[in-house]
OpenMM code with the backbone's topology and positions (N, CA, C; nanometers):
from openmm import Vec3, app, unit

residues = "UNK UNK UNK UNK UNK UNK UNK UNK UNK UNK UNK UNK UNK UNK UNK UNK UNK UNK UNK UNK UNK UNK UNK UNK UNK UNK UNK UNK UNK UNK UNK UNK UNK UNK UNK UNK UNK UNK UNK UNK UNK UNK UNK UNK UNK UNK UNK UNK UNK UNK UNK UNK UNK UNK UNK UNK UNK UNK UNK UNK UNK UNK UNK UNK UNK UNK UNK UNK UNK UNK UNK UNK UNK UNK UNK UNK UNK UNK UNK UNK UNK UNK UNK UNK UNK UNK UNK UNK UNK UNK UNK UNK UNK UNK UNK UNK UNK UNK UNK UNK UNK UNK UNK".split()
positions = [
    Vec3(0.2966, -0.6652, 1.6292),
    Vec3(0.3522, -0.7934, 1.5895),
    Vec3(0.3654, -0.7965, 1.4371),
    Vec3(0.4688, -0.8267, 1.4165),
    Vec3(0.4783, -0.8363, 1.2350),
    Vec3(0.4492, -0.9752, 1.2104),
    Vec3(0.3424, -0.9925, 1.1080),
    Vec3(0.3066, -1.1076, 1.0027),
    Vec3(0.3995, -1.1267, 0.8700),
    Vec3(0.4183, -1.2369, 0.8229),
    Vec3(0.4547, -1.2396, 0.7218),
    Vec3(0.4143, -1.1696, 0.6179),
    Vec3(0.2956, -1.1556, 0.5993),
    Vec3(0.2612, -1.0261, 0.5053),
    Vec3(0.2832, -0.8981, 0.5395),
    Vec3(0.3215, -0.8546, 0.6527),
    Vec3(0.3792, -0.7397, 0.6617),
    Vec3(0.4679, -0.6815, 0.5730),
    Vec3(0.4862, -0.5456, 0.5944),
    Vec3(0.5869, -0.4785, 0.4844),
    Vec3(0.7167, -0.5004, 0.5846),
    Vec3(0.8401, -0.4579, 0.5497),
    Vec3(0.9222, -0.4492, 0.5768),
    Vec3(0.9812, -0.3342, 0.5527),
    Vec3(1.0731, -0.2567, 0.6721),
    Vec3(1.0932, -0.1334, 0.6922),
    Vec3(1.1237, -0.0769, 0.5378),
    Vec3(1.2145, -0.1680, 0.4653),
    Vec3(1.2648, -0.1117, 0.3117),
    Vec3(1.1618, -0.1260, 0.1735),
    Vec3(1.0420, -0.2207, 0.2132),
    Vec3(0.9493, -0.1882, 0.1650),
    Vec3(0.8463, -0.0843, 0.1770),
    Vec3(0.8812, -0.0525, 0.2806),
    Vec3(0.7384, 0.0648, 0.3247),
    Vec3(0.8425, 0.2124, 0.2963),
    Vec3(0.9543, 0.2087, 0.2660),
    Vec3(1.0482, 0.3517, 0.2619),
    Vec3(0.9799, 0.3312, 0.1366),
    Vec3(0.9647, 0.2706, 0.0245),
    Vec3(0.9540, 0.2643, -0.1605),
    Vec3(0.8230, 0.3478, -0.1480),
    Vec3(0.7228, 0.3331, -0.0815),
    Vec3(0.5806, 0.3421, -0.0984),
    Vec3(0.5468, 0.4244, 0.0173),
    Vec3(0.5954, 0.4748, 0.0756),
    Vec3(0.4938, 0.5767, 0.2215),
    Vec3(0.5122, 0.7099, 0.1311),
    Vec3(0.6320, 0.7571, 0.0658),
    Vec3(0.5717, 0.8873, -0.0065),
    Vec3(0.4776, 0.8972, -0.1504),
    Vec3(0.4397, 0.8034, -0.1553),
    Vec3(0.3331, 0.7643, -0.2874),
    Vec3(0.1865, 0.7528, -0.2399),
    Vec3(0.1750, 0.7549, -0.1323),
    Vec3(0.0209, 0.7746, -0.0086),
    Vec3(0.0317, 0.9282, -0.0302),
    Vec3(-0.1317, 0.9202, -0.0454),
    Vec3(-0.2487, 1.0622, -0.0500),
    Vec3(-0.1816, 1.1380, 0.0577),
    Vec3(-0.1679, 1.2267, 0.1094),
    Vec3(-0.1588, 1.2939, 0.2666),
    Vec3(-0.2840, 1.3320, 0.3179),
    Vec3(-0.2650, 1.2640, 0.4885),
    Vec3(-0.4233, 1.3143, 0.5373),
    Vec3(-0.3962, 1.4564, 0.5413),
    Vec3(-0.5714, 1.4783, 0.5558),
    Vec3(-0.6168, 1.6172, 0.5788),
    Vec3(-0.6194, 1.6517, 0.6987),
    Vec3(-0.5623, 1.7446, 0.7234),
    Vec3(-0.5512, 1.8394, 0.8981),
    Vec3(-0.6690, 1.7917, 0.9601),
    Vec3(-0.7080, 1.6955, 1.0311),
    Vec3(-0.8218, 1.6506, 1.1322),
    Vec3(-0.7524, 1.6363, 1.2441),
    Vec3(-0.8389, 1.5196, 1.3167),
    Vec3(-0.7780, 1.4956, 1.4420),
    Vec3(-0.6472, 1.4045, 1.3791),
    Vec3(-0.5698, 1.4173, 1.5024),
    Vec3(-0.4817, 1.2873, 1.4777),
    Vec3(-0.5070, 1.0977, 1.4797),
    Vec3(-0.4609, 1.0694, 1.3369),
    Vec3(-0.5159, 0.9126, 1.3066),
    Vec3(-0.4505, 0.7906, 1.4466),
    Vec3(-0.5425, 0.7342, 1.4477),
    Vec3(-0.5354, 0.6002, 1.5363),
    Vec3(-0.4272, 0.4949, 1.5157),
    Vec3(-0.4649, 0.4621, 1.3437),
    Vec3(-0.3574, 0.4168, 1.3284),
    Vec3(-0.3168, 0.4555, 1.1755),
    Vec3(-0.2067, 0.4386, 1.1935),
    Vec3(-0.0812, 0.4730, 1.0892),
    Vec3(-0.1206, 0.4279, 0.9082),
    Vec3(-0.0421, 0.4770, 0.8122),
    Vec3(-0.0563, 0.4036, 0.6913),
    Vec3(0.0007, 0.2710, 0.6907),
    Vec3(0.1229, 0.2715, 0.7734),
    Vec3(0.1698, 0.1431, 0.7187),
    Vec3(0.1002, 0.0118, 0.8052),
    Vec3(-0.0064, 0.0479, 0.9150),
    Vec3(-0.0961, -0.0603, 0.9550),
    Vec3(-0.2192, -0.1177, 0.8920),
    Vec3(-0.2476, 0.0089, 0.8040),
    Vec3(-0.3902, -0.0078, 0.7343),
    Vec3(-0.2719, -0.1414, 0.6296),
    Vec3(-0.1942, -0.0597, 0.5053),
    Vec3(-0.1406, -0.1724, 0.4521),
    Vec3(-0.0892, -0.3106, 0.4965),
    Vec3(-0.0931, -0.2996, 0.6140),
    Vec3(-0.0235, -0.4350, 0.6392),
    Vec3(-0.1912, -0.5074, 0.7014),
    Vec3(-0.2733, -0.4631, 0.7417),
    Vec3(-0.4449, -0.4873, 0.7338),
    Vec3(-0.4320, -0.5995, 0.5792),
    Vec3(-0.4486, -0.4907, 0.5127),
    Vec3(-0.4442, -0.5006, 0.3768),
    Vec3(-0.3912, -0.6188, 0.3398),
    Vec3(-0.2795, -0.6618, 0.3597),
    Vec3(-0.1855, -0.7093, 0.2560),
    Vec3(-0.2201, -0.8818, 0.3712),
    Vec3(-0.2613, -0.8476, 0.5069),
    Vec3(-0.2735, -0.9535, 0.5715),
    Vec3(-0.4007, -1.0026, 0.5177),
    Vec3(-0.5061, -0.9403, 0.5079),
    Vec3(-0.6525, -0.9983, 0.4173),
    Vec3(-0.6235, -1.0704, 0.3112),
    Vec3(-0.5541, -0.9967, 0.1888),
    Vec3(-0.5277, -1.0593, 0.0915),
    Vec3(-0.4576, -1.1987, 0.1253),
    Vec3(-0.3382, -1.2239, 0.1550),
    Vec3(-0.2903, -1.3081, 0.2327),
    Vec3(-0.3143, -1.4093, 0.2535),
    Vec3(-0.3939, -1.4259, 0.3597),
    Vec3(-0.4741, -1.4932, 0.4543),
    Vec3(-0.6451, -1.5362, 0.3715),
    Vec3(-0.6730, -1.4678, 0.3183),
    Vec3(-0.8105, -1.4544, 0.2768),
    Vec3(-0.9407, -1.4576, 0.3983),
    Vec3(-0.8615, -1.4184, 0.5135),
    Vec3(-0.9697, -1.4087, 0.6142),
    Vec3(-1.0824, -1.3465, 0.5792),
    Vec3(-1.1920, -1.3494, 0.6568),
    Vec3(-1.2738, -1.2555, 0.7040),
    Vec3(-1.2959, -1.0884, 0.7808),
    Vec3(-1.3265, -1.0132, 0.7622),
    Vec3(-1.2699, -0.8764, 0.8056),
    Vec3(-1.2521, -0.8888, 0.9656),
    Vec3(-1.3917, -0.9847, 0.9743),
    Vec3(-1.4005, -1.0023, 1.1869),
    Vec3(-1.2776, -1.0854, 1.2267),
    Vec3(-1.1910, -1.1385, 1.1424),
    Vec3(-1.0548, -1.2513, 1.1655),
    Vec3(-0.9496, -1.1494, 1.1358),
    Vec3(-0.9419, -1.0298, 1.1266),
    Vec3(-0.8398, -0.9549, 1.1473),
    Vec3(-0.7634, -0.9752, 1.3116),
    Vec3(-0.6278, -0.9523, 1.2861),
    Vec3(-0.5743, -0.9716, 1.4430),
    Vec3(-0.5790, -0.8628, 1.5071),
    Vec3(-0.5804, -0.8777, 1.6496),
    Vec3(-0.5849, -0.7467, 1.7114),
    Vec3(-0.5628, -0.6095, 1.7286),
    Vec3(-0.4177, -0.6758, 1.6603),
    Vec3(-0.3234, -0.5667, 1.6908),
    Vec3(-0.3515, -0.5016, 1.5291),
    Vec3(-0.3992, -0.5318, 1.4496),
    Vec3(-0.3936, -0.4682, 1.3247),
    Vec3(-0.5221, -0.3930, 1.3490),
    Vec3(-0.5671, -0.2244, 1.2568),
    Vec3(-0.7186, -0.1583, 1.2721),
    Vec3(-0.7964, -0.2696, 1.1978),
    Vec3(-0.8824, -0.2592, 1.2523),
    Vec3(-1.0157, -0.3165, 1.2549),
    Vec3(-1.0781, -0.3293, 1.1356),
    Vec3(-1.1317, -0.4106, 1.0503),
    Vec3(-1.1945, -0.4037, 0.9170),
    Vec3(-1.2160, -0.2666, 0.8653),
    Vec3(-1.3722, -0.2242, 0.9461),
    Vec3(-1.3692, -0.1282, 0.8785),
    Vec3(-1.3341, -0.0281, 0.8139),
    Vec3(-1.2135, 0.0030, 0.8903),
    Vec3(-1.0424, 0.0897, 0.8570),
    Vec3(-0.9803, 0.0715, 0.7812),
    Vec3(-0.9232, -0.0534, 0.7970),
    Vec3(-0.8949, -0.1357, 0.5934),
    Vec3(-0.9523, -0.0606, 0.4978),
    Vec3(-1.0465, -0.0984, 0.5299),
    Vec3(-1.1996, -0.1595, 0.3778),
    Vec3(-1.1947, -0.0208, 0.3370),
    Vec3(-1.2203, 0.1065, 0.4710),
    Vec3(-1.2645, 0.2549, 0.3978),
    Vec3(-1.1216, 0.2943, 0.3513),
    Vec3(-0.9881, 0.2706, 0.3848),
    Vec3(-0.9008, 0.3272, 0.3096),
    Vec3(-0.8448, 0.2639, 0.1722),
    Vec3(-0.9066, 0.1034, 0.1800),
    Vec3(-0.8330, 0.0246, 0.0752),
    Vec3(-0.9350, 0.1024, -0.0370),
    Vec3(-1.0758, 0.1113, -0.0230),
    Vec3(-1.2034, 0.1618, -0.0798),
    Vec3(-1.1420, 0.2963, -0.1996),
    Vec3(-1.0855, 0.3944, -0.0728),
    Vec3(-1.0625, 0.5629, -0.0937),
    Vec3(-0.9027, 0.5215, -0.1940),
    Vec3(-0.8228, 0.4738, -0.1248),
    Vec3(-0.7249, 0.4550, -0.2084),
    Vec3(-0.7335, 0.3510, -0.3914),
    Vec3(-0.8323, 0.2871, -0.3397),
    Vec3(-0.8755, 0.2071, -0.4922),
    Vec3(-0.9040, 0.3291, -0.6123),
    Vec3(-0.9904, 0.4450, -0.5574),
    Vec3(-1.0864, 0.5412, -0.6228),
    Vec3(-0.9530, 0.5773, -0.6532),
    Vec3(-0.8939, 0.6528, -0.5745),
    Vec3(-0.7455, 0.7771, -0.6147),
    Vec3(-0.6834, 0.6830, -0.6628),
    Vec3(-0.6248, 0.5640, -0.7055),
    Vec3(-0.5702, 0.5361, -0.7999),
    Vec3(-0.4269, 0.5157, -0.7379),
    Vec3(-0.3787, 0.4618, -0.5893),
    Vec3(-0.2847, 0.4243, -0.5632),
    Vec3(-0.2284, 0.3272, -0.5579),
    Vec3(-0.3059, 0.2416, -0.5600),
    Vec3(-0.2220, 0.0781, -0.5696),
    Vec3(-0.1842, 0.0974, -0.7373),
    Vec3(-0.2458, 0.1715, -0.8573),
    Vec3(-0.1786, 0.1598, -0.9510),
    Vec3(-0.0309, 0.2643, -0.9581),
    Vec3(-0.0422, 0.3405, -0.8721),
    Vec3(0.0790, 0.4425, -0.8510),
    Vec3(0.1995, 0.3662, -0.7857),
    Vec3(0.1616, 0.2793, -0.7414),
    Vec3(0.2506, 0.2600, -0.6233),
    Vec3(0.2924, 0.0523, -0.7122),
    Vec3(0.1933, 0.0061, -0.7951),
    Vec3(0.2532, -0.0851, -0.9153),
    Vec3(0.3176, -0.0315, -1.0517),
    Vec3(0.3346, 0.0968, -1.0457),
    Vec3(0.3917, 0.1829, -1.1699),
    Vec3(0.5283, 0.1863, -1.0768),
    Vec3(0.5829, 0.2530, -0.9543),
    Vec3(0.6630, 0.2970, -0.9067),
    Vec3(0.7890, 0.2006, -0.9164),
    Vec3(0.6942, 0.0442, -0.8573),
    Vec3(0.7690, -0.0493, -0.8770),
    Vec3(0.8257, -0.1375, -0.9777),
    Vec3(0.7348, -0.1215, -1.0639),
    Vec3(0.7614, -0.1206, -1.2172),
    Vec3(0.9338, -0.0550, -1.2713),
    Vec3(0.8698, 0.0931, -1.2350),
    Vec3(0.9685, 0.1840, -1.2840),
    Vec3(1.1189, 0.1117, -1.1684),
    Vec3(1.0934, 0.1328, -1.0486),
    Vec3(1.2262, 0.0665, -1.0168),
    Vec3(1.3154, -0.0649, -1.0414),
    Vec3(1.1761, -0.1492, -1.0623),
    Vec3(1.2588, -0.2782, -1.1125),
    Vec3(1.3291, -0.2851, -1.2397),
    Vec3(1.2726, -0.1938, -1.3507),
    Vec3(1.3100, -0.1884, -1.4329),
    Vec3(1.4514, -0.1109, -1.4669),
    Vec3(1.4934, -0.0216, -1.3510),
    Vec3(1.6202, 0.0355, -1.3273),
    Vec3(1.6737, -0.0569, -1.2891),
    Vec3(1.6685, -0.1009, -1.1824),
    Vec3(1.7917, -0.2533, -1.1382),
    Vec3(1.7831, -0.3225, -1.2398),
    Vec3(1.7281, -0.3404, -1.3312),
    Vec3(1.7969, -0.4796, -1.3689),
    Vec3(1.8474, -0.4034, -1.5272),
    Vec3(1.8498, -0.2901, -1.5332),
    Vec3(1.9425, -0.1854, -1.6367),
    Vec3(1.8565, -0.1948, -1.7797),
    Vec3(1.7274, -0.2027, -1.7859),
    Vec3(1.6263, -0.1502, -1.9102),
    Vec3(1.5521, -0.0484, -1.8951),
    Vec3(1.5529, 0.0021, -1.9806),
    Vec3(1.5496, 0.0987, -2.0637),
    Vec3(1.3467, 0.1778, -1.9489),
    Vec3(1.2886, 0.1874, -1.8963),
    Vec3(1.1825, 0.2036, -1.8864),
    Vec3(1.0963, 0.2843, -1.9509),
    Vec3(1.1120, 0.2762, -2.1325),
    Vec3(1.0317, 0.3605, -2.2136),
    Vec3(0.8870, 0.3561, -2.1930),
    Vec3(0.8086, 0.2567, -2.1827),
    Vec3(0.6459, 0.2838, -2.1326),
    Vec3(0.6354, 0.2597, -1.9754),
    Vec3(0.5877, 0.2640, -1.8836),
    Vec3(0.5275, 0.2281, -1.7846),
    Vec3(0.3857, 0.2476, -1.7677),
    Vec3(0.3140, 0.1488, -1.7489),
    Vec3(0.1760, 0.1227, -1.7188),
    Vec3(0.1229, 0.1922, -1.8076),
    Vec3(0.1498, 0.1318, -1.9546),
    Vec3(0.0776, 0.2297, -2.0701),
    Vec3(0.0664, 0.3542, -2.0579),
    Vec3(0.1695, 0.4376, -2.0263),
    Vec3(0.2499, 0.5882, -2.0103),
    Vec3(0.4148, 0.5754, -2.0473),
    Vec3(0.3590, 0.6527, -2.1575),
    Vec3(0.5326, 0.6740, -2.2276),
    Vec3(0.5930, 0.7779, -2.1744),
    Vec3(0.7334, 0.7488, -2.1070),
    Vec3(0.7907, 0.8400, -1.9992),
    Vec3(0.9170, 0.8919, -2.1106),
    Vec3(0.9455, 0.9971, -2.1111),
    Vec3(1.0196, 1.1042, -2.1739),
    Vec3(1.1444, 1.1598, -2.0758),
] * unit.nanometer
topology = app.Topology()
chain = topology.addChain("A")
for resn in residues:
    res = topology.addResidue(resn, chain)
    for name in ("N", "CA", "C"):
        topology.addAtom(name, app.Element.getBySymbol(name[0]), res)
């Protein structure tokens, strides 16, 4: 079921190749773009992890990837990316991004 905080198919094309790649294990339960939409429904909502909806993984799944992805430094990869694109549409110049001077 999509929530309003869900991504949307043309949002999740900007950002699914800017995610870590899992490591050869078993195959995942659920997907990246469910953990983010976990994610983006917490924030959101400001629920509780046990007020997650069904159909979304389960807190703990969130929490350990929002956790692992906080450490690696992707939500700032992935607010640089968008940075850098917005700053193409609207036709400036993108000489710094996220205090990184791009050449």
């Amino acid at each position: 079921m999509a929530y309003s905080s869900s991504l949307s198919d043309q949002e999740w094309e900007i950002i699914k190749h800017l995610l870590p790649k899992k490591k050869r294990t078993c195959p995942p339960k659920w997907s990246k773009r469910q953990i983010w939409d976990g994610i983006f429904y917490q924030l959101k909502n400001g629920c509780n992890g046990s007020d997650l909806p069904k159909d979304l993984p389960p807190y703990s799944t969130v929490y350990w990837h929002y956790k692992n992805w906080k450490k690696e430094g992707v939500f700032e990869t992935v607010m640089c990316e968008l940075h850098k694109q917005l700053r193409e549409k609207v036709k400036k110049n993108p000489l710094e991004l996220c205090g990184r001077s791009v050449t």
